[in-house]
N, C-alpha and C positions, 0 to 999 in steps of 0.2 A: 676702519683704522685711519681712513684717510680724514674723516672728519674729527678723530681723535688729533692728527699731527697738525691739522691746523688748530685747533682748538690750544695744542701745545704753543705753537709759535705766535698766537693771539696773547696767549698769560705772557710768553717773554714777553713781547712787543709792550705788555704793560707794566711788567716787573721794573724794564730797562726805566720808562715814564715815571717810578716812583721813588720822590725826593728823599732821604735820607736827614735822621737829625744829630748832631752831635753837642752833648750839655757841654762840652771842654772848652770848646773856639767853635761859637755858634757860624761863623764865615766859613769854614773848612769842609769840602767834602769829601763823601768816603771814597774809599782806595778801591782800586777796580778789583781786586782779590777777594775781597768781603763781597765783593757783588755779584764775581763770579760764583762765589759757594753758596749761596742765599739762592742763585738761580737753578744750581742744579738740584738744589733740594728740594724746592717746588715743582721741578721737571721730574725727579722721581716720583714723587707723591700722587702728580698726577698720572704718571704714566701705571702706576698702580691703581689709582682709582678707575681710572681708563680700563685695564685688563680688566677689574671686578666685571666692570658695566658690561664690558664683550660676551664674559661668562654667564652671567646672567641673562645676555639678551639671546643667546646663544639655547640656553635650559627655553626659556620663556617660546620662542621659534618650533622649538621640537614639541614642548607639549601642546603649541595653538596646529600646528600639524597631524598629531593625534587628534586631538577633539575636533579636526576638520575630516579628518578620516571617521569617524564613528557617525559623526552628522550625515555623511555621507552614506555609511550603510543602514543605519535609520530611515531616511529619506527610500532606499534603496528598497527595504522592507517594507515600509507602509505603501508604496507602489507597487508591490507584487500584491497583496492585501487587498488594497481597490480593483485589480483585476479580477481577482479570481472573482470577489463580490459582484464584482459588473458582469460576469458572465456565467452566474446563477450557479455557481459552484459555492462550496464549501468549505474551512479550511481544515484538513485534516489533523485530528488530533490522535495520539497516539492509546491505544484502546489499555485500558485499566490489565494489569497482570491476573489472568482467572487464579482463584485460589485452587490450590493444589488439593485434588481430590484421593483418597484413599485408594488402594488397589484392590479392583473387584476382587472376591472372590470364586474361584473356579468352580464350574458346576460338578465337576467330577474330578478326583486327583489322576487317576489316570485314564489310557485310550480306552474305548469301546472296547477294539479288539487289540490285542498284545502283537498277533503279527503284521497290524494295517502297517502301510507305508507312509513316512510320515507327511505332514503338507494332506492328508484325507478327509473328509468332510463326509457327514454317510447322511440320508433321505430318507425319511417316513414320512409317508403318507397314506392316503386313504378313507375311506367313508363307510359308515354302516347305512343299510335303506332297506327298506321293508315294499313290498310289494303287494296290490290287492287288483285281483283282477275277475271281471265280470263278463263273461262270453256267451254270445247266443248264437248258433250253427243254425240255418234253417234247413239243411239239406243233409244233415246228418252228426253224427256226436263225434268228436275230438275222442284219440284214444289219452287216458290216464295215463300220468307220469311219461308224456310227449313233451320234445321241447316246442311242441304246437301249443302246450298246455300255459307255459311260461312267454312266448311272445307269439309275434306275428309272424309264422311262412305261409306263404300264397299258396305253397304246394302241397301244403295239409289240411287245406280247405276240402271237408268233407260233402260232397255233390253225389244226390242221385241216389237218396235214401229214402226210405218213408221218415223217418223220426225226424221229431227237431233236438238238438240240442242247447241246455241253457249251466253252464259253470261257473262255479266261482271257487278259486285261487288266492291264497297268498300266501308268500316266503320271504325272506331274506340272502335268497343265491346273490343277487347282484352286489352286496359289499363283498368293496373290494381291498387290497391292502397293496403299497407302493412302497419298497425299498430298493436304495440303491445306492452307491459311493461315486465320488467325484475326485480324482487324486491330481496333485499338479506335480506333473514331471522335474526331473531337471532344467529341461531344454525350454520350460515355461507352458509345454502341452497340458491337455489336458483328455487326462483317460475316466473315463463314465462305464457305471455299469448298473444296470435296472432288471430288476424281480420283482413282476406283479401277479397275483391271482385274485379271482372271485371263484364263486363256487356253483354256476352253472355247468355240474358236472353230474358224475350218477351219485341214485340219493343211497345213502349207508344206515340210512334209518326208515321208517317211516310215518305218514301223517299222521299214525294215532299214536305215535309215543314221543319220540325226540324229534322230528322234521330234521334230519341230519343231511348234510350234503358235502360230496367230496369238494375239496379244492381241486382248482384248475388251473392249468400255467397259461397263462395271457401273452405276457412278454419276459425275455431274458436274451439280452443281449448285453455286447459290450462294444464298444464308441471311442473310437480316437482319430483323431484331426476328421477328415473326409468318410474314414472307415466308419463302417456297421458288421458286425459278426453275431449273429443269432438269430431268436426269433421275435417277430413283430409284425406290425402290419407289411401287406403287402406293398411292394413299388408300384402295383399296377394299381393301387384302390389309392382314391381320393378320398383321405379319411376326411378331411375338412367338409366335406359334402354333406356327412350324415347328418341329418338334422336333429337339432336338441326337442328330446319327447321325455317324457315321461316314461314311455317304454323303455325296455332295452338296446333295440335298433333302430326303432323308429318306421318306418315306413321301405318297408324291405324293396316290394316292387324294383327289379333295374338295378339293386345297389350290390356294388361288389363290396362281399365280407366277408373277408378272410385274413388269419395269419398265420403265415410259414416262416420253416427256418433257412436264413439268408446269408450272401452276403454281398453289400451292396454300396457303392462310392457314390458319394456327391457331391457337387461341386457347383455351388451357386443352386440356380434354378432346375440344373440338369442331373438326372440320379440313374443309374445304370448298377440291376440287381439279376444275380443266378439264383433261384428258389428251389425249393422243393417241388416236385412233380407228381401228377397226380390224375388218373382220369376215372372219369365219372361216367358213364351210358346209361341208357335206356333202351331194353332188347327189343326188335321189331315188330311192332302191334301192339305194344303198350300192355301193361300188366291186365290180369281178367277182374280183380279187385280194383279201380280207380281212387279208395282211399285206402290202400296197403303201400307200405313206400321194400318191400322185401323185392318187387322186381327192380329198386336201384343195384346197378353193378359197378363197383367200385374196384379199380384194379391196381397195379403196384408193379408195372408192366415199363414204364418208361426207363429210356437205357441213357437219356440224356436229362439233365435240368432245364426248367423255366428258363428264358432269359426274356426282361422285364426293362423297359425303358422310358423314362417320362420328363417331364417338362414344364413345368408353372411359370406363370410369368404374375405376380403382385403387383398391388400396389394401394392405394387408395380405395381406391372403387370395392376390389375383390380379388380375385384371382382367378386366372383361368388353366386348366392343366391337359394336358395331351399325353396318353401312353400308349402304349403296342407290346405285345405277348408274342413270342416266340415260343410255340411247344408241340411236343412231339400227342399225341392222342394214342394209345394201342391198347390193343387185348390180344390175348389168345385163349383158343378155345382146346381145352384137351378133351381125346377121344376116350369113350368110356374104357375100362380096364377089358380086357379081353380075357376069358377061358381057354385055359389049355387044352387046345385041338379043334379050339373054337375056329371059323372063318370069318373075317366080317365079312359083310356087303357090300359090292364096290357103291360107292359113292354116295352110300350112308352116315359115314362115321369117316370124314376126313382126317388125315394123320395127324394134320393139325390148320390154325384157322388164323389168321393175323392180317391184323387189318390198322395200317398207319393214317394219321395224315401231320 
């Protein structure tokens, strides 16, 4: 504005400077009146011309403002660009929309079972396997439909006979079948439950017609967080130990194999189980048959449970594990029946006989 009011008082200073003609009485000049309105009128004119140029330069200001703003985040872009490039990255681009794929169809419209719970998932498994086995005794013959006949026990190793023995075996006891369900709680737990059998059991058929063999219950139990409830391997057996054969057991020698019905917590590394009880003897001086196993004595005499405690510690390498048994051992001997009017003999026929440890 300031360079517009002098620019204004430059036109006066010149308007005032210019002479005036008159064709009437060329000697006469003009009247100060006519000079004043001659001046304001170019003083308006310009002072409009004036405002236009303000307006304009005013528009013109704003948008060179803009296009110095956009230069700016251009600049700002292509330097974030050279970086990432410079430091072997990539610039991400946003990945294409996958095309919308139809909805599977269900393998089944409804559950297995109508009462499962829902959130359950259920487990089959299992194998079929055929077995062929070749056995030579030097010391005497293996009895028929033993389970000596089917694998390896030390303890049915037949010694001390004339004959030798030479067999041969095969079956399909060892397939086995795996079912089981897996349910998710409310609370986000998860509760498990597994039924397996195979069928080294007793046979219901025999070798010259159907080779038939009962099922056997292997495992059945049920599993939630820490908890175990049923039957399975024992706490005290190191199943990971047994080694992969082609057998059944594999190499029996020293290995604990058993399963009982339990129930057993564990927590980490560390697993503490009460089992089932059970004691086994051999009466004094050993049976008069050495391959008859009729003098084992099997009794059902325990008034307390197993209690079973163990330990593993993993990792890389392997694992190593530590257990301990707590159990009660007993029998008792009953005295024969007595006749009426009979006497016994003192110290023939004790009342009765028990013996712990």
């Amino acid at each position: 504005m300031r360079a517009a009011a002098a620019h204004d008082r430059r036109i006066a200073r010149l308007i005032r400077g210019i002479p005036f003609m008159s064709h009437a009485k060329p000697t006469r000049r003009p009247s100060n009146a006519l000079r004043r309105s001659i001046a304001v009128a170019l003083s308006v004119a310009l002072i409009g011309a004036s405002t236009l140029a303000g307006a304009e330069t005013a528009k013109e200001e704003e948008l060179e403002a803009r296009v110095a703003e956009l230069e700016k985040l251009v600049q700002q872009l292509v330097a974030e660009k050279k970086s990432v490039t410079a430091a072997g990255g990539t610039v991400a681009t946003a990945p294409a929309a996958a095309p919308a794929k139809p909805d599977a169809k269900a393998i089944q419209s409804g559950t297995i079972l109508p009462n499962a719970a829902p959130g359950t998932s259920f487990v089959l498994t299992g194998y079929a396997k055929v077995d062929g086995m070749w056995t030579d005794t030097s010391d005497g013959e293996l009895a028929e439909n033993t389970p000596s006949r089917d694998f390896y026990v030390p303890g049915a190793t037949p010694i001390g006979q004339p004959d030798e023995g030479t067999d041969f075996d095969a079956h399909a006891k060892q397939t086995r079948i795996n079912f089981g369900t897996d349910t998710v709680l409310a609370g986000g737990d998860k509760l498990s439950t597994r039924f397996e059998i195979d069928f080294f059991g007793s046979a219901t058929g025999n070798q010259r017609v159907t080779n038939t063999y009962a099922p056997v219950l292997r495992h059945a139990y049920v599993q939630w967080r820490e908890w175990l409830v049923g039957q399975t391997w024992s706490n005290f057996q190191d199943v990971v130990a047994l080694p992969d054969s082609v057998d059944f057991i594999g190499t029996t020698d020293g290995t604990v194999f058993v399963r009982q019905p339990q129930v057993r917590y564990t927590k980490g590394g560390f697993s503490l189980a009460v089992e089932n009880p059970q004691t086994t003897m051999t009466p004094f001086g050993g049976p008069a048959d050495p391959n008859s196993t009729a003098w084992i004595v099997e009794t059902d005499d325990s008034a307390i449970p197993d209690l079973t405690a163990r330990y593993a510690w993993k990792g890389s390498w392997g694992h190593v594990a530590v257990a301990g048994l707590a159990r009660e051992l007993k029998y008792e001997r009953v005295p024969p029946p007595r006749w009426p009017g009979s006497t016994p003999t003192p110290g023939r026929w004790p009342a009765a006989c028990r013996a712990s440890s």
